[in-house]
C-alpha positions in Angstrom: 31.6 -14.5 -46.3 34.3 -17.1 -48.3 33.2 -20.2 -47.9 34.3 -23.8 -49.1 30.7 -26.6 -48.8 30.0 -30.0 -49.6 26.4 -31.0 -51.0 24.4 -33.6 -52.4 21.8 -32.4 -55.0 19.2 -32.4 -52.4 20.6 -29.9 -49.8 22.0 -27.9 -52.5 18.9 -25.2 -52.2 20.9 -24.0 -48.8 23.9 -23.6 -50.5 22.2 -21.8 -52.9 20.1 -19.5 -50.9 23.7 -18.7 -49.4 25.0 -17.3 -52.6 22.1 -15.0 -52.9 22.7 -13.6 -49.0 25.7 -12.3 -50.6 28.2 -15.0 -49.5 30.9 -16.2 -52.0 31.7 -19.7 -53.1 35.5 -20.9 -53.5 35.6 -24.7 -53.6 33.1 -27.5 -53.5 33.5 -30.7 -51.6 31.7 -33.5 -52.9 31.8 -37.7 -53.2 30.6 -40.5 -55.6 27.3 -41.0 -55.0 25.2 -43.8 -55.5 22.9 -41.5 -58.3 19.4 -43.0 -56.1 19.1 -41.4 -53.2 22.0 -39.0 -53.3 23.2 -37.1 -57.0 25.4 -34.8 -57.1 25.3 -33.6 -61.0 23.4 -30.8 -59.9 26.2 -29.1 -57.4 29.2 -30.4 -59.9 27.4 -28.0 -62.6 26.7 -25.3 -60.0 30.5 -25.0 -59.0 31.5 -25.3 -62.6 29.2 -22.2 -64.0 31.3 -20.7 -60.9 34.3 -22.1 -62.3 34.8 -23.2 -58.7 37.3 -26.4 -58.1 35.7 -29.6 -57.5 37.3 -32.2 -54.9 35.6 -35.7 -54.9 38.3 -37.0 -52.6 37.5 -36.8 -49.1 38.1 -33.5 -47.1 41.3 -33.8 -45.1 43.4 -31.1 -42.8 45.6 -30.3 -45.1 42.5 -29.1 -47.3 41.4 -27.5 -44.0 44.7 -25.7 -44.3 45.1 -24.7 -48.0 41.2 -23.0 -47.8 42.6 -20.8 -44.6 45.3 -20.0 -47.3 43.4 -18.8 -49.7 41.1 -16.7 -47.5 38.2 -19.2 -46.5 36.5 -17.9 -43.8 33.8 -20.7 -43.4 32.9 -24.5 -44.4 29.5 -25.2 -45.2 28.2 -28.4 -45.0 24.8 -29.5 -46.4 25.5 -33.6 -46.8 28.3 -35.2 -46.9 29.1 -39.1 -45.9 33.1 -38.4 -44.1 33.4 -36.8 -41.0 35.0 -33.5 -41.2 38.6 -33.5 -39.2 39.5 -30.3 -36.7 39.2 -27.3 -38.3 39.4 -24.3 -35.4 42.8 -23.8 -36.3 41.8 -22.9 -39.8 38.5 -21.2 -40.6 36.8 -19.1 -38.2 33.4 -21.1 -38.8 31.7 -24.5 -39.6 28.7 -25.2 -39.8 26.3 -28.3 -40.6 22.8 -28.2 -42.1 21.0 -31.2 -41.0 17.6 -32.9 -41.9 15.7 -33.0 -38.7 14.8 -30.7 -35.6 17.9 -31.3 -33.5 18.8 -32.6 -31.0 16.0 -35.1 -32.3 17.5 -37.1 -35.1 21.2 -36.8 -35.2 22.4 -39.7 -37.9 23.1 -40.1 -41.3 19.5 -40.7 -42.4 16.7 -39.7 -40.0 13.9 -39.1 -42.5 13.0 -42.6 -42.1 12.8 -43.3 -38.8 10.8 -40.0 -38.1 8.1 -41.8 -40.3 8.2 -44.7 -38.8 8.2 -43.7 -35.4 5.1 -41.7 -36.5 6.1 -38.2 -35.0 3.5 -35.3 -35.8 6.9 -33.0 -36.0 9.5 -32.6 -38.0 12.3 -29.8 -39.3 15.9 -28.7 -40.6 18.7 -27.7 -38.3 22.2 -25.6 -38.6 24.7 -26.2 -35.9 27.8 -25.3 -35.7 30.5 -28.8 -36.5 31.3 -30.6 -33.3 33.5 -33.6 -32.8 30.5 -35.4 -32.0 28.2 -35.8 -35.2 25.5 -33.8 -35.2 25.6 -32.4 -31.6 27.1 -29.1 -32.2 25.3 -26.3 -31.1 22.1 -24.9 -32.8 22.4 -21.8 -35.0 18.7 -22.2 -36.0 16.0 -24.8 -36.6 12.6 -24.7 -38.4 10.0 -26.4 -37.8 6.8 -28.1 -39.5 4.1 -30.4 -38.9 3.5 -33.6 -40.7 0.5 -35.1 -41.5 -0.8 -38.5 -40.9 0.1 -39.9 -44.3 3.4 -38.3 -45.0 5.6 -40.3 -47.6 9.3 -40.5 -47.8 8.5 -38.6 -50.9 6.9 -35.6 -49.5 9.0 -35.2 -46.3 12.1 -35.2 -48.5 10.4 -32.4 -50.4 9.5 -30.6 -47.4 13.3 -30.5 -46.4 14.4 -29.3 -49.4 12.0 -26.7 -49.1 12.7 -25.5 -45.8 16.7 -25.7 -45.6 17.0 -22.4 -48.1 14.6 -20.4 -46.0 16.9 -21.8 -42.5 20.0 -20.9 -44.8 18.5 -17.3 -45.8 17.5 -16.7 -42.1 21.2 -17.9 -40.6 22.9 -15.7 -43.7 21.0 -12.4 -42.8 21.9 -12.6 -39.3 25.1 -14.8 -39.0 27.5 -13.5 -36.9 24.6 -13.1 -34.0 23.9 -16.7 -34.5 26.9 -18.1 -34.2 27.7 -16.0 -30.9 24.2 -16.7 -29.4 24.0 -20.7 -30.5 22.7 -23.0 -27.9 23.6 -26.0 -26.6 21.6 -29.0 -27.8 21.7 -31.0 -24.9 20.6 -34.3 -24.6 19.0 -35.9 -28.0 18.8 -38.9 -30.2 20.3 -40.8 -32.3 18.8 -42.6 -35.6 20.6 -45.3 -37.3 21.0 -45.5 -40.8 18.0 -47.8 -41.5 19.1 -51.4 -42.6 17.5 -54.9 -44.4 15.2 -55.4 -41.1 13.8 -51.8 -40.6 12.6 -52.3 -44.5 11.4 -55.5 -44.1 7.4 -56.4 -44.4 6.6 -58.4 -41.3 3.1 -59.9 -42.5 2.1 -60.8 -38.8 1.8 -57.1 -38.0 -1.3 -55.0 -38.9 -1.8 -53.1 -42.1 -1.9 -50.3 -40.5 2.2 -50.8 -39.6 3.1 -52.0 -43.2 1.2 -49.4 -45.0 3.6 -46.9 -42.7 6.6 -48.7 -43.6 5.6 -48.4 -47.4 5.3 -44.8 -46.9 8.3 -44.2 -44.9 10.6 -45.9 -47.3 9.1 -44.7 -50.4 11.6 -45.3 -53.1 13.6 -47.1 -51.4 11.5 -49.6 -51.2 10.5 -52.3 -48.7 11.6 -56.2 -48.8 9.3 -59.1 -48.2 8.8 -63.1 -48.6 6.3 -64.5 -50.2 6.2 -68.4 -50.7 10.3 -68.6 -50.5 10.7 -65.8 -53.2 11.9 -62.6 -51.5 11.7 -59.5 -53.1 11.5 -55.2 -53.4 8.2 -53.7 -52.5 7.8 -50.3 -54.7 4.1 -49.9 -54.4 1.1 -51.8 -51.9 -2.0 -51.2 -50.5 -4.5 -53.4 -49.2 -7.4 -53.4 -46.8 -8.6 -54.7 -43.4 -10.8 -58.0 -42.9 -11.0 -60.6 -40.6 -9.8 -63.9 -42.3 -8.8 -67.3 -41.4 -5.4 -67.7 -43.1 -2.0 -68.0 -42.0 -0.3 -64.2 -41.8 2.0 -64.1 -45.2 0.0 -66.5 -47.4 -0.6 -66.1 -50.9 -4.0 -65.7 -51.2 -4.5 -64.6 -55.3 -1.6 -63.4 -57.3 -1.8 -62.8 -61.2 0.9 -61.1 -63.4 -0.4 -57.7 -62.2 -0.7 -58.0 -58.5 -0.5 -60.3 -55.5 -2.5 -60.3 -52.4 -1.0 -61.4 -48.8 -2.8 -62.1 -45.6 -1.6 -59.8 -42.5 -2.6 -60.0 -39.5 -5.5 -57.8 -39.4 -6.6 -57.6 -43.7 -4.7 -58.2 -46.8 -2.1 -56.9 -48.7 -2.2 -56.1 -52.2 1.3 -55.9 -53.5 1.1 -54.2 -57.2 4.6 -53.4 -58.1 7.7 -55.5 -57.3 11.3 -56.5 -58.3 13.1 -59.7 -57.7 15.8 -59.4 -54.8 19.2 -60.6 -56.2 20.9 -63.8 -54.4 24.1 -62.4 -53.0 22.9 -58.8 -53.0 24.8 -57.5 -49.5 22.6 -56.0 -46.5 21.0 -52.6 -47.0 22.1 -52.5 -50.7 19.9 -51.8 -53.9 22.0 -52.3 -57.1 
């Protein structure tokens, strides 16, 4: 199988596992990334040890139409922030390898929300591409469980890990795949989470912010603290009835600070200083 793919560094295990079913690479589509939660460096050098040309500009019909020319039989897409334009008339297949069970957690980023909504399930999709994101149908899904103190960190791992054993599975038995693919049917959609998903609300319990620190890992978490807001890399903290105000300042030092919540306290031990002026949902 020819086939033209887009990838981030952390889907690029599918592509990869691709490659070693036997299917050949002819172009990589790829965009700047923001080198935090998406790199690409990784594919870049993978295309260029394949001497493979590199497009960073977005994917348009007219690149539908020059792959079909030179004998492109598929498009493989394994992240990738444009939506890709018609492409029936051009390659026989498309397909989209997605990070969650479809049809649960179509979006851009649904690793987050799955943690926060606490689900005890979780997996990697192919589907075939659909004019409606993510809703095309399923070519294969695998499955896992998650555990009751699963990080951004280790969910994201688990992803990676499972999309080249999807990818190997779909390559070995493609063509039976795409003709037997089921609708998805009804499923959901997560937003990209924004400023007030990663927000620390200190009138909830620990028990909620402790599952927000783990489901944004990273990415951090934002919180206010005596008019001083600020990024939330690492917290823990313990339950205890108290008497003060949810949010106070009850000891801080140059290592830590500890908040009241509504049920305990909060010890925050690693932060950074939110810039004024930095836009919503941004982390420079």
């Amino acid at each position: 199988m020819r086939f033209a793919f887009t990838a981030s560094d952390r889907y690029l295990g599918a592509i990869q596992a691709l490659c070693s079913a036997g299917w050949e690479p002819i172009k990589l589509f790829t965009s700047p990334t923001d080198d935090r939660l998406h790199h690409n460096r990784g594919s870049i050098e993978f295309a260029l040890a394949r001497g493979l040309p590199i497009q960073l500009s977005r994917l348009s019909e007219r690149d539908l139409a020059a792959l079909a020319e030179d004998g492109c039989e598929a498009l493989v897409v394994a992240s990738y922030p444009w939506r890709v334009p018609p492409w029936q008339s051009d390659l026989r297949y498309a397909i989209n390898f997605h990070p969650s069970p479809l049809p649960i957690g179509r979006g851009p980023y649904p690793q987050v929300r799955a943690l926060l909504d606490g689900h005890g399930e979780w997996g990697v999709s192919c589907h075939k591409i659909a004019p409606e994101l993510d809703a095309g149908d399923l070519l294969g899904v695998e499955r896992f469980a998650l555990g009751p103190h699963e990080t951004h960190e280790t969910l994201d791992a688990r992803i990676q890990l499972a999309l080249p054993s999807l990818a190997g599975a779909i390559a070995g038995d493609f063509e039976a795949r795409w003709e037997r693919a089921t609708p998805q049917g009804a499923g959901s959609w997560f937003p990209a989470p924004n400023d007030d998903d990663r927000t620390l609300d200190f009138d909830r319990p620990l028990e909620h912010l402790l599952r927000q620190m783990r489901a944004f890992g990273r990415l951090e978490c934002i919180a206010t603290v005596d008019k001083l807001r600020f990024f939330v890399h690492q917290a823990t903290g313990w339950v205890e009835p108290h008497r003060h105000r949810p949010g106070t300042l009850v000891h801080g030092t140059h290592l830590s600070m500890v908040v009241a919540v509504a049920d305990g306290f909060l010890v925050i031990s690693e932060w950074s200083i939110y810039p004024p002026g930095l836009p919503t949902g941004r982390r420079r």
